[in-house]
N, C-alpha and C positions, 0 to 999 in steps of 0.2 A: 606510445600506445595508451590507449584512454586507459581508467581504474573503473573509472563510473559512468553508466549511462542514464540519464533524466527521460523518460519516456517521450517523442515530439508528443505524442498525442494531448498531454499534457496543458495545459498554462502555466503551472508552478513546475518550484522543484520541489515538490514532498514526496512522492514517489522515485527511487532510485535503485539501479542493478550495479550492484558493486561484489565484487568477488571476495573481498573482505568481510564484507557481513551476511550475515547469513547462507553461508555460501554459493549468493550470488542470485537467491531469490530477490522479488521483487519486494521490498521492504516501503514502510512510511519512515522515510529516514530519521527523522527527530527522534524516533524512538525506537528504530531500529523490530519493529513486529511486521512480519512477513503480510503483503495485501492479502492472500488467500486466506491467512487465518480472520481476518477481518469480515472478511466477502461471506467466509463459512460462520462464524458468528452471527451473523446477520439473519444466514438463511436457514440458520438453526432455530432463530423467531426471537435471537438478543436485540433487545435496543439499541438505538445509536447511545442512548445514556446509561446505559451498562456495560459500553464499549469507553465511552469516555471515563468515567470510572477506572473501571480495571487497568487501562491502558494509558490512561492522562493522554487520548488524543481529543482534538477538536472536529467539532463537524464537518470543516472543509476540508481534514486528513482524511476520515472516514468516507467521503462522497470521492475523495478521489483516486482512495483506494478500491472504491467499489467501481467507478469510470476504467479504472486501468484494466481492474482483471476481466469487465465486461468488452472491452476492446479486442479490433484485431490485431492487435498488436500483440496481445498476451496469447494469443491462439497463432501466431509466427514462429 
């Protein structure tokens, strides 16, 4: 039985649902911060560079944390 699933929607793996972390929200796994709280930072009016900051992620984590939870994928 899987642990973790990598989103298809994807090209990477930085986004992952793993039942270990976070109990199984959808995390930027390098660092283990749930997409939604990224997505809602965002739309709260934080920068991508007040996100990289606080959370030591990179651009390409952030855009594809924001791809994922705009997907239907996250809405399944």
């Amino acid at each position: 039985m899987p642990t973790r699933l990598y989103p298809p929607i994807l090209e990477s793996r930085i986004v992952a649902i793993d039942p270990n972390i976070a109990f199984g929200r959808p995390v930027v796994l390098r660092i283990g911060v749930a997409t939604r709280a990224v997505v809602d930072r965002i739309c709260a009016g934080e920068t991508a560079a007040e996100l990289m900051k606080d959370y030591g992620l990179t651009r390409t984590e952030i855009r594809q944390a924001r791809r994922f939870e705009r997907s239907d994928f996250r809405k399944a």
